[in-house]
N, CA, C and O atoms as a CHARMM CRD file, in Angstrom:
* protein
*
  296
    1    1 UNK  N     75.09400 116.69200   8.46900 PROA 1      0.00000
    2    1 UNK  CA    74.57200 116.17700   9.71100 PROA 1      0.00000
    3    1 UNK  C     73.55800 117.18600  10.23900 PROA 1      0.00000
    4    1 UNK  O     73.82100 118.38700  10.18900 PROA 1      0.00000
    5    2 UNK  N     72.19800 116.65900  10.83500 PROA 2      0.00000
    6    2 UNK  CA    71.25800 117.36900  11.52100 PROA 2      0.00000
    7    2 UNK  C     72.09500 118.18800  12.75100 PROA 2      0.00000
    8    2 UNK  O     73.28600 118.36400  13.00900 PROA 2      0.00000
    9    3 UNK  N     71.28400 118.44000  13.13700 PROA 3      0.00000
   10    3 UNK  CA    71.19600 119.26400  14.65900 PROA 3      0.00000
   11    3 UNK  C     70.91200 118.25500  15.52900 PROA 3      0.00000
   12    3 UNK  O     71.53100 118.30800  16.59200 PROA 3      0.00000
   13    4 UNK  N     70.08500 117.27200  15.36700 PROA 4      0.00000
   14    4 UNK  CA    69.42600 116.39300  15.83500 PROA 4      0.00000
   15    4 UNK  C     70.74000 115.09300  16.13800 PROA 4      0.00000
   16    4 UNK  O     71.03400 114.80700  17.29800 PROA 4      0.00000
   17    5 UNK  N     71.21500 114.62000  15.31800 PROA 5      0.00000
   18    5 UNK  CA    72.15600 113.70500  15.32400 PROA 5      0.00000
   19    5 UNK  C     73.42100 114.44100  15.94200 PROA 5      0.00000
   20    5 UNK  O     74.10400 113.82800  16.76200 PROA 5      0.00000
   21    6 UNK  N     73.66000 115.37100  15.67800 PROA 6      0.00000
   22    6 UNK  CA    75.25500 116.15800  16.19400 PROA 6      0.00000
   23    6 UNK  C     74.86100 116.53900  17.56700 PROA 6      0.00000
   24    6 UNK  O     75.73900 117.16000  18.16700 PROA 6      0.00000
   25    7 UNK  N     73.77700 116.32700  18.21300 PROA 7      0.00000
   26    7 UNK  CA    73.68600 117.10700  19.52000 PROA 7      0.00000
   27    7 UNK  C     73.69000 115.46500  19.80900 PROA 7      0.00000
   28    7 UNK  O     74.54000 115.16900  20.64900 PROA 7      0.00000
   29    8 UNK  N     73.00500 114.44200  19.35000 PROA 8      0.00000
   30    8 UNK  CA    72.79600 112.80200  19.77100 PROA 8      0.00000
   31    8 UNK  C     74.14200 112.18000  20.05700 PROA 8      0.00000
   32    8 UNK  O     74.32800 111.39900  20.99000 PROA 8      0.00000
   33    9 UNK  N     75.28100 112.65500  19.01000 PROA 9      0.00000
   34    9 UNK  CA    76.80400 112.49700  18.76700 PROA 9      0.00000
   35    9 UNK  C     77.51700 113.28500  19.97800 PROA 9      0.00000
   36    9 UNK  O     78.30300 112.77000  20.77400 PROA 9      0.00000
   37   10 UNK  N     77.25300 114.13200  19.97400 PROA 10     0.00000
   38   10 UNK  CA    77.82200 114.65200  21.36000 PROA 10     0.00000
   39   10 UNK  C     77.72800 114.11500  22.77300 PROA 10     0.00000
   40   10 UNK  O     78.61900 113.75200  23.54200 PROA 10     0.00000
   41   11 UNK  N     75.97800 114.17400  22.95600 PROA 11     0.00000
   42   11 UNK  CA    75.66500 113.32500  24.55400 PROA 11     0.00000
   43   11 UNK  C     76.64100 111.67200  24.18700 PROA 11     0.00000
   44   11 UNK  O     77.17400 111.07300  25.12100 PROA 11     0.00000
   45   12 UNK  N     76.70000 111.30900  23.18800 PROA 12     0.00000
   46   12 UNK  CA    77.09300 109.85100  23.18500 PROA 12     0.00000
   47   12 UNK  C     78.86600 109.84300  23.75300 PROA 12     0.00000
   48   12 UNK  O     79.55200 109.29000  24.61200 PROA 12     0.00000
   49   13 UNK  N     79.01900 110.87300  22.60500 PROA 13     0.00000
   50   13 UNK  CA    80.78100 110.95500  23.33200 PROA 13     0.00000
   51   13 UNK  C     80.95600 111.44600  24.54700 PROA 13     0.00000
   52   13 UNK  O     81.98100 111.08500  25.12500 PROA 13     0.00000
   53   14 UNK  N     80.07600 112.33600  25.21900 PROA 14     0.00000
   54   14 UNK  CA    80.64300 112.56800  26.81200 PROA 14     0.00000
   55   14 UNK  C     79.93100 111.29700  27.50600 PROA 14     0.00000
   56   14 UNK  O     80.44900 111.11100  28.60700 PROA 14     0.00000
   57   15 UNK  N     79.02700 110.46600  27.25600 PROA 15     0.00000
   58   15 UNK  CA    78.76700 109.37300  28.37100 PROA 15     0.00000
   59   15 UNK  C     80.18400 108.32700  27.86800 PROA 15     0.00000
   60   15 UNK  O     80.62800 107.71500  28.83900 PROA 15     0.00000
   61   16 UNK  N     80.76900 108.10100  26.83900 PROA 16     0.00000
   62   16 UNK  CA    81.73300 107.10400  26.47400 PROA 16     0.00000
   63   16 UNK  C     82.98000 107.76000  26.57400 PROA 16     0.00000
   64   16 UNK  O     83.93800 107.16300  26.08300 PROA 16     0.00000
   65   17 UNK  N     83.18600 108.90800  27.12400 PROA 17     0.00000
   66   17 UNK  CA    84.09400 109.48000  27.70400 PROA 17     0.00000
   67   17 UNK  C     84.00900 109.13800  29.10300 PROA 17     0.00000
   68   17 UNK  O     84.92200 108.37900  29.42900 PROA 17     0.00000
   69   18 UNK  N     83.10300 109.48800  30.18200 PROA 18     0.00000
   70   18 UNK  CA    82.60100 109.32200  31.16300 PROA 18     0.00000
   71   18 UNK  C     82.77000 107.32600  31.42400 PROA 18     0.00000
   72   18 UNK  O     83.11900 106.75900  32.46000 PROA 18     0.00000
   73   19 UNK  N     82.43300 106.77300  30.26900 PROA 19     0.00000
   74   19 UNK  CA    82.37800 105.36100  30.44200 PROA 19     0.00000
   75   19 UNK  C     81.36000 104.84000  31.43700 PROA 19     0.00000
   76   19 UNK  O     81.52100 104.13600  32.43400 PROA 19     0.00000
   77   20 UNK  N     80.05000 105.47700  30.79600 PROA 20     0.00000
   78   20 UNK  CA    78.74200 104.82100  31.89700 PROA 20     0.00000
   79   20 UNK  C     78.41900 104.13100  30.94200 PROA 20     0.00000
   80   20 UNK  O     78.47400 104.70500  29.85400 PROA 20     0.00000
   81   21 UNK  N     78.01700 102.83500  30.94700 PROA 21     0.00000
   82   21 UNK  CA    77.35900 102.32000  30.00500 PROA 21     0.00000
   83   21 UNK  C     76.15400 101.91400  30.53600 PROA 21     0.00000
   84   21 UNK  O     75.54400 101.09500  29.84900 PROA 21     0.00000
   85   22 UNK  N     75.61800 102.28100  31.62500 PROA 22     0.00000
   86   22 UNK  CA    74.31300 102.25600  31.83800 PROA 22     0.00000
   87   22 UNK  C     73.49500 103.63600  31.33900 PROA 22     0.00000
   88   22 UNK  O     72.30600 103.74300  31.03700 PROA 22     0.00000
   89   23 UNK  N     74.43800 104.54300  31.35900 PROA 23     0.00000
   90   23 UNK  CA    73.97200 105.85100  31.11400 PROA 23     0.00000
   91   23 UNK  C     73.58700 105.78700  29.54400 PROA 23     0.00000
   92   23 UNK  O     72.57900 106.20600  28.97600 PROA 23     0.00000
   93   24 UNK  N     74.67400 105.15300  29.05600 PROA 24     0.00000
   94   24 UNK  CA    74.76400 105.06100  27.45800 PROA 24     0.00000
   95   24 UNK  C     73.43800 104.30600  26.96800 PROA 24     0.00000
   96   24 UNK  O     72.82300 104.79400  26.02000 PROA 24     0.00000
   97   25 UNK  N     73.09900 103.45200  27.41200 PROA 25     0.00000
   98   25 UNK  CA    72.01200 102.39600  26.80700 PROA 25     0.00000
   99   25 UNK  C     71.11000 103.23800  27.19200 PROA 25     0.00000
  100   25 UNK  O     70.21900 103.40800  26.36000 PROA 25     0.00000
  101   26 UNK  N     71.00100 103.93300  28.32300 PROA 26     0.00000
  102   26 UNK  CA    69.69500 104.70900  28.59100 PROA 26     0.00000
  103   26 UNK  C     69.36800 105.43200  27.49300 PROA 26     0.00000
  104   26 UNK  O     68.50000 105.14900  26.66800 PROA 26     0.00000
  105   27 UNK  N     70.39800 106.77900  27.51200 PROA 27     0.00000
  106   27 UNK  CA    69.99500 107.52800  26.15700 PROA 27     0.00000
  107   27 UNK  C     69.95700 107.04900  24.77000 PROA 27     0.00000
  108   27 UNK  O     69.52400 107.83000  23.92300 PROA 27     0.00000
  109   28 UNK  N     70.47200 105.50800  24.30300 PROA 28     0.00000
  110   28 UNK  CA    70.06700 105.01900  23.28700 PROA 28     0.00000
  111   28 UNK  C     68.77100 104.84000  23.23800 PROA 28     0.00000
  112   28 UNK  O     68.24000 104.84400  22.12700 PROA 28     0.00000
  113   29 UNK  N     67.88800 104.62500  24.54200 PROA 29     0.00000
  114   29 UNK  CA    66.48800 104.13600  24.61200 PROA 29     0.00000
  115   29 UNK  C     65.87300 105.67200  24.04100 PROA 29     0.00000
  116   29 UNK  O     64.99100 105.58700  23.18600 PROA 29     0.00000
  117   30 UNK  N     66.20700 106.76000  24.38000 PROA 30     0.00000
  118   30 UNK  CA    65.16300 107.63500  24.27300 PROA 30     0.00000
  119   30 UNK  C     65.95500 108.23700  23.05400 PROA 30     0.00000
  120   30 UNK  O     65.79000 109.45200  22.94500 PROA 30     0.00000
  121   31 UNK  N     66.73900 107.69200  22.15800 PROA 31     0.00000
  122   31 UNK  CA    66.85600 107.57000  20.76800 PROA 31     0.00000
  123   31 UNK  C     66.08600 107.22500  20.10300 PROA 31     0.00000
  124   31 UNK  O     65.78500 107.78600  19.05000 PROA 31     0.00000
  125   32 UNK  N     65.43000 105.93100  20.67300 PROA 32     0.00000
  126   32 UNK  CA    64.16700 105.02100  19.99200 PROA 32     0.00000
  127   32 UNK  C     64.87300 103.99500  19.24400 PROA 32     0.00000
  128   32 UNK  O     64.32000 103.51700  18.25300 PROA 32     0.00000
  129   33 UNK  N     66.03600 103.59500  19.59700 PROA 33     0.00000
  130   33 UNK  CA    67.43700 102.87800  18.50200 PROA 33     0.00000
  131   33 UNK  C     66.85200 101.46200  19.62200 PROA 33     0.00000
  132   33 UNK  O     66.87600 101.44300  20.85200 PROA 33     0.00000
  133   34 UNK  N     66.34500 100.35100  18.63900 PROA 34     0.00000
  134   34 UNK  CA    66.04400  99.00200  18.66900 PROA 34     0.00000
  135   34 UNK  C     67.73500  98.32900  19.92500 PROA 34     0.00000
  136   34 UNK  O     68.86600  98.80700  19.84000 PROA 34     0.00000
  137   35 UNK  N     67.50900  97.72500  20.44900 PROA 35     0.00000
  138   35 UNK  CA    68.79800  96.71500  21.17300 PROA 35     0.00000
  139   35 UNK  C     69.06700  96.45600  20.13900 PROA 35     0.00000
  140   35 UNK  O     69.41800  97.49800  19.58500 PROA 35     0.00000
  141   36 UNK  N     69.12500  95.62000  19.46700 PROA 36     0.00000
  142   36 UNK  CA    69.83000  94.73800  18.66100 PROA 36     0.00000
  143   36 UNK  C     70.86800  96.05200  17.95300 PROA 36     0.00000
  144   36 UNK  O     72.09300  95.93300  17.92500 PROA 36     0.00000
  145   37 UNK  N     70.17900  97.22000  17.43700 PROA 37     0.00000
  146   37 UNK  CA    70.70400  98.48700  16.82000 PROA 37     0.00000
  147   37 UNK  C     71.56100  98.72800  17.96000 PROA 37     0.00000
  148   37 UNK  O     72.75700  98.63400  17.68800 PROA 37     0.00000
  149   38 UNK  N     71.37200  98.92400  18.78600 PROA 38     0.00000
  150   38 UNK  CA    72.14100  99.76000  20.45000 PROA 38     0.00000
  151   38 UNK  C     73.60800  98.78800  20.36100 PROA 38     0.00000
  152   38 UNK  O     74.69800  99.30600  20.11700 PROA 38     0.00000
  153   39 UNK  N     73.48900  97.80500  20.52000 PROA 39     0.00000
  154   39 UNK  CA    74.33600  96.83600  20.85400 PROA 39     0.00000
  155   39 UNK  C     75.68800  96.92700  19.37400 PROA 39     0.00000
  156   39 UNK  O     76.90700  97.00000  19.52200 PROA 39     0.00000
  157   40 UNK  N     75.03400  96.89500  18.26600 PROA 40     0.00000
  158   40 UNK  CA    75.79200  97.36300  17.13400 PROA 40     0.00000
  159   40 UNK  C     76.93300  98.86500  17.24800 PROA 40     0.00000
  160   40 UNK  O     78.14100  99.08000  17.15300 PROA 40     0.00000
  161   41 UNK  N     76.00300  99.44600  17.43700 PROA 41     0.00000
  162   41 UNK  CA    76.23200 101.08500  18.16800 PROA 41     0.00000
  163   41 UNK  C     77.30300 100.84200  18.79300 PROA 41     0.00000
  164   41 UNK  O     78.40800 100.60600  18.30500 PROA 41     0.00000
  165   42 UNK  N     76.95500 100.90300  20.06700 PROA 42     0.00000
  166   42 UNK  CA    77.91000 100.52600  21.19600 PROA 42     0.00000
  167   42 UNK  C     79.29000  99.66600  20.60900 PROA 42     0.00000
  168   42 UNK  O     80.43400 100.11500  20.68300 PROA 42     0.00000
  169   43 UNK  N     78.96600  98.47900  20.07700 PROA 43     0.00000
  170   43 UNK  CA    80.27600  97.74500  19.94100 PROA 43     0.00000
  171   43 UNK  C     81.61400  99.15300  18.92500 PROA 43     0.00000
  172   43 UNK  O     82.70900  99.59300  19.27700 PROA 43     0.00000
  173   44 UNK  N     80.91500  99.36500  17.88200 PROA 44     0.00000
  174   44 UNK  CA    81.29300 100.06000  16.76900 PROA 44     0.00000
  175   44 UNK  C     81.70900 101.63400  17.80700 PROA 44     0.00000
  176   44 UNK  O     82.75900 102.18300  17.47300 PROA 44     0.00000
  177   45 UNK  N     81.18400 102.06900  18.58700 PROA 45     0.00000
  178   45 UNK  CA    81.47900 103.24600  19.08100 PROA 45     0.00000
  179   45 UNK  C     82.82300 102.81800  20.10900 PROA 45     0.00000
  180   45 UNK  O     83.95300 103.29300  19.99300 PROA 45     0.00000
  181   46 UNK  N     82.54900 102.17100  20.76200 PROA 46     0.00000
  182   46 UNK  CA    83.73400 101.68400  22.14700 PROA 46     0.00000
  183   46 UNK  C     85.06500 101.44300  21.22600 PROA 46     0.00000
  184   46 UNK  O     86.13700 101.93000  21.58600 PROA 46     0.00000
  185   47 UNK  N     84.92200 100.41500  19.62000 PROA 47     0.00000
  186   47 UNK  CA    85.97200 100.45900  18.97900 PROA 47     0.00000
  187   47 UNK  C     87.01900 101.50100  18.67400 PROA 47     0.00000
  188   47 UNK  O     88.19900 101.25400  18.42900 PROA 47     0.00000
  189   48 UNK  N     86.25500 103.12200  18.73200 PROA 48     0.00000
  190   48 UNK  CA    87.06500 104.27700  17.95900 PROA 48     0.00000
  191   48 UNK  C     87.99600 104.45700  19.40300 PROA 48     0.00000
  192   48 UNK  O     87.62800 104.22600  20.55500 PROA 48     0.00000
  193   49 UNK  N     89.53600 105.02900  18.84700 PROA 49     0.00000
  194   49 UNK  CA    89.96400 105.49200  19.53000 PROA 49     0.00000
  195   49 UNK  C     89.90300 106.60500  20.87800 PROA 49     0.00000
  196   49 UNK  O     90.06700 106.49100  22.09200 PROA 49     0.00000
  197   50 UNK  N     89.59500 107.65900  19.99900 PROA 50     0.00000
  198   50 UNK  CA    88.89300 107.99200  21.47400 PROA 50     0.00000
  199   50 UNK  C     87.17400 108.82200  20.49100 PROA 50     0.00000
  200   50 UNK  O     86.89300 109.04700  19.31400 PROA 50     0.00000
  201   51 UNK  N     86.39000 109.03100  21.96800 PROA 51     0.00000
  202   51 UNK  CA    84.75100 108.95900  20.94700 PROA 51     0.00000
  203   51 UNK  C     84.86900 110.75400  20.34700 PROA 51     0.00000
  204   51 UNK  O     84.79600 111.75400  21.06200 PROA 51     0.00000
  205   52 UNK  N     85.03300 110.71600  19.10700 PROA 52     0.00000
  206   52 UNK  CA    85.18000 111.55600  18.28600 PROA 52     0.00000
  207   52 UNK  C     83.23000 111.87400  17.88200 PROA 52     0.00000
  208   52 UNK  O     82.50300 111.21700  17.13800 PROA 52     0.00000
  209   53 UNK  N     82.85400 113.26900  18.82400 PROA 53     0.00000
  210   53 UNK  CA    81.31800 112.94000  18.00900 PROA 53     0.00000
  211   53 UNK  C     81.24900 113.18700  16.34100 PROA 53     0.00000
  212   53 UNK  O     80.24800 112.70000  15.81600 PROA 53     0.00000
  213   54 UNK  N     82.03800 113.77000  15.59100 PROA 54     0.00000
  214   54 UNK  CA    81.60800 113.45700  13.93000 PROA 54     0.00000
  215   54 UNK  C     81.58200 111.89200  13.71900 PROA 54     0.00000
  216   54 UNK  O     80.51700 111.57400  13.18900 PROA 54     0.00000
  217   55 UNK  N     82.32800 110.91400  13.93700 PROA 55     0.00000
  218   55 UNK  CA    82.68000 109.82000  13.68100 PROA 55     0.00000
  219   55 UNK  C     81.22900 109.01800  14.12000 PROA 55     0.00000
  220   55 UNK  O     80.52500 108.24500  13.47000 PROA 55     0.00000
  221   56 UNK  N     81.08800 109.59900  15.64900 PROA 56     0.00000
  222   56 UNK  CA    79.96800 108.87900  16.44700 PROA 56     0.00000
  223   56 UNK  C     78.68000 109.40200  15.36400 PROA 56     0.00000
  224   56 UNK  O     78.05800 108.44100  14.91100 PROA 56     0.00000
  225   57 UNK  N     78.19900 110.73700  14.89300 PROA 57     0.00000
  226   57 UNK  CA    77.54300 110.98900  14.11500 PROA 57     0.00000
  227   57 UNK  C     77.20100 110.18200  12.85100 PROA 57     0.00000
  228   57 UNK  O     76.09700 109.82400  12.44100 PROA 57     0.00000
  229   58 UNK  N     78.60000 109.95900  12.26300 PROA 58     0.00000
  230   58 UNK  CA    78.70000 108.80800  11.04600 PROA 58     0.00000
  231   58 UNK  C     78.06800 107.67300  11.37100 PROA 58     0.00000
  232   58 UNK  O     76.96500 107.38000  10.91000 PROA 58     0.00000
  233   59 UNK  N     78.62000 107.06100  12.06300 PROA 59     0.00000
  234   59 UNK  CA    78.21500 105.48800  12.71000 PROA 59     0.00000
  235   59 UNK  C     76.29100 105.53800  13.02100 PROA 59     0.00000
  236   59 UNK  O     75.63900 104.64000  12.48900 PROA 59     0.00000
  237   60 UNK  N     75.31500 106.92300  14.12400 PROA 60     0.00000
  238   60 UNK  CA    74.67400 107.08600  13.70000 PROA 60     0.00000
  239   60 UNK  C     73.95300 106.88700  12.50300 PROA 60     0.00000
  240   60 UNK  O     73.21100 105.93900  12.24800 PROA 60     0.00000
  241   61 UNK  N     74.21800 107.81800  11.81800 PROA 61     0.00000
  242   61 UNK  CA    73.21600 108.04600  10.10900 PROA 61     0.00000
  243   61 UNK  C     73.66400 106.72900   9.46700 PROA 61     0.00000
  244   61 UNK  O     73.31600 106.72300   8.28700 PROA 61     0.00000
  245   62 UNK  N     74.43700 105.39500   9.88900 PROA 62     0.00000
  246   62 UNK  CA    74.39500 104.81000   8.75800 PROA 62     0.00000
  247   62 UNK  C     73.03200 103.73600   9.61700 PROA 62     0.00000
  248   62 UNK  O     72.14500 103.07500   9.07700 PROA 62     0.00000
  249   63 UNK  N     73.22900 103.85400  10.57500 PROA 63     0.00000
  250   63 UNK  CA    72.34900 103.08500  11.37500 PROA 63     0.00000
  251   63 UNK  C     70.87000 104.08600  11.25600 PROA 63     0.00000
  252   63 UNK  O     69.86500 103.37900  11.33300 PROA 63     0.00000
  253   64 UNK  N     70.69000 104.97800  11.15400 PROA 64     0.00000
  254   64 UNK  CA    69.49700 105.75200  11.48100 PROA 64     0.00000
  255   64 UNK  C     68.16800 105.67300  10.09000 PROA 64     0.00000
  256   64 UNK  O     68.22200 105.54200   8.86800 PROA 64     0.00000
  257   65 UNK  N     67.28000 105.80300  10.90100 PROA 65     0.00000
  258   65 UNK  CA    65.59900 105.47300  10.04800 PROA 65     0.00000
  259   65 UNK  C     65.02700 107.08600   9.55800 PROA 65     0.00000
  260   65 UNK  O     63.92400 107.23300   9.03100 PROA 65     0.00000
  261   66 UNK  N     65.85000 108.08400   9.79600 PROA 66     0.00000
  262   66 UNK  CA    65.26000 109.30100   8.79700 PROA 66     0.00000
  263   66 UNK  C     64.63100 109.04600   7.79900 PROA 66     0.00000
  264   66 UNK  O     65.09800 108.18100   7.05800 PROA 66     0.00000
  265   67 UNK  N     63.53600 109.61500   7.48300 PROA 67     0.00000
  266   67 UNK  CA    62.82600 109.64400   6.37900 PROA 67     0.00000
  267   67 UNK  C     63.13100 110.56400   5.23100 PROA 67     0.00000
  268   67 UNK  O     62.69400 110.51500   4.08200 PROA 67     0.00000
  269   68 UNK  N     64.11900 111.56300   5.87500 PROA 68     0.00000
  270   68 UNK  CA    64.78600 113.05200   5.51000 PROA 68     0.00000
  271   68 UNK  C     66.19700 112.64400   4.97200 PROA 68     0.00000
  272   68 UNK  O     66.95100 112.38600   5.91100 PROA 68     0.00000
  273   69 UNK  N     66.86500 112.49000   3.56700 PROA 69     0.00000
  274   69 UNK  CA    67.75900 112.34000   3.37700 PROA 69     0.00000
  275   69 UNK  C     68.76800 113.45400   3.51300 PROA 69     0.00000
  276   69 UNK  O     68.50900 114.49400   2.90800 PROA 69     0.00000
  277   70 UNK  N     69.92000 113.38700   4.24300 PROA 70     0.00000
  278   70 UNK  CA    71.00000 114.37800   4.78100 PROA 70     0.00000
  279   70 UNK  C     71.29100 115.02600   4.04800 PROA 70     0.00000
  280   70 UNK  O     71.44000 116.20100   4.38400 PROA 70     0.00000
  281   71 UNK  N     71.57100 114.58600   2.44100 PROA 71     0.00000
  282   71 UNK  CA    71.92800 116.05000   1.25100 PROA 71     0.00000
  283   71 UNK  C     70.73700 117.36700   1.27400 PROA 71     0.00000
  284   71 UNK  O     70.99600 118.49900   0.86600 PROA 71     0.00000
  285   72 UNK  N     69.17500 116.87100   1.93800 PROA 72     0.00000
  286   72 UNK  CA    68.30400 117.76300   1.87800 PROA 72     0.00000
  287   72 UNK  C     68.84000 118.87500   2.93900 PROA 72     0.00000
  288   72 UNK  O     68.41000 118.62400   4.06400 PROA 72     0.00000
  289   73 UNK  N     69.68800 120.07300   2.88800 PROA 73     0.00000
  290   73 UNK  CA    69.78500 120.77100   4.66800 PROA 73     0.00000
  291   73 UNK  C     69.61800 121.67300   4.12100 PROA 73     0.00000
  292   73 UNK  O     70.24500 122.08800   3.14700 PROA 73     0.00000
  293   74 UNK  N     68.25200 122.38800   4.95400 PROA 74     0.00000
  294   74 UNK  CA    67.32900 123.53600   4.88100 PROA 74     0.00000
  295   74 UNK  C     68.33100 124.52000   5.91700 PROA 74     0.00000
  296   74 UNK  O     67.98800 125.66800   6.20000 PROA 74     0.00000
């Protein structure tokens, strides 16, 4: 996992800890993550027991448009 996604995984689990989901869709926006993607997200994230960010990370990268494949870590 990036730096990039594990810090993205983190803000996600303290707003779904917090349980803003206005807060949540916000920072999906300045993810650049499509609605239709957000809404996937969201359903799949609210499902986990409690928001674990590795898990939230996972769910991320399977959804994510990197051009940089994750086995590459400089």
């Amino acid at each position: 996992m990036n730096a990039l996604v594990e810090f993205e995984a983190n803000k996600l689990a303290d707003l779904f800890s917090q349980g803003d989901i206005l807060s949540i869709h916000m920072f999906m926006d300045t993810m650049s993550i499509s609605f239709d993607v957000q809404d996937v997200l969201f359903t799949q994230i609210s499902a986990l027991q409690q928001p674990d960010p590795i898990k939230i990370a996972q769910i991320i990268e399977s959804y994510g448009t990197s051009l940089i494949h994750e086995q590459m870590r400089y």
